[in-house]
N, C-alpha and C positions, 0 to 999 in steps of 0.2 A: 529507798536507796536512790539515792540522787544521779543522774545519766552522765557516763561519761565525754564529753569532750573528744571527736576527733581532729585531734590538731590540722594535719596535714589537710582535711575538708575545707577548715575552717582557712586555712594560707592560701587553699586552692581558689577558694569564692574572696578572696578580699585582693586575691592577684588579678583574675576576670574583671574584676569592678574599676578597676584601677585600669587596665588595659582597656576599659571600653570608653574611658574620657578621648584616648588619642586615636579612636577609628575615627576614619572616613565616614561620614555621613553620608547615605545612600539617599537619592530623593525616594519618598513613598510612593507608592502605587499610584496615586492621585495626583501628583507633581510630575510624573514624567511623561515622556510627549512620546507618542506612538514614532518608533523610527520607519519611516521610508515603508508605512504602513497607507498613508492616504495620498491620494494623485489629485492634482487641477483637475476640472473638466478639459478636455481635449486633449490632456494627454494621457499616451496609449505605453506600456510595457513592451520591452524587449525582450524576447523570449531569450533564453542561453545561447540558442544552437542557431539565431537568425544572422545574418547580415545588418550592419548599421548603415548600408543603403539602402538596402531592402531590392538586391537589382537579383 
């Protein structure tokens, strides 16, 4: 006996595929850049609670 066909499955996954031409392409893991993750040398972090003069 031959398996039936779920339609509505089958609209669901051809809707998805069709919706995934017009996303936004995320860079991968390997193309994005660390944010506000790495410092120069000689420069020192601001703590929350400090002063930006440091008086």
């Amino acid at each position: 006996m031959a398996k039936r066909r779920n339609l509505k499955k089958e609209k669901a996954l051809r809707n998805l595929a069709y919706a995934r031409k017009f996303r936004k392409r995320t860079p991968s893991k390997y193309m994005r850049r660390p944010e506000m993750t790495r410092l120069e040398e000689g420069e020192e972090t601001i703590e929350p609670g400090e002063d930006l003069e440091g008086a």
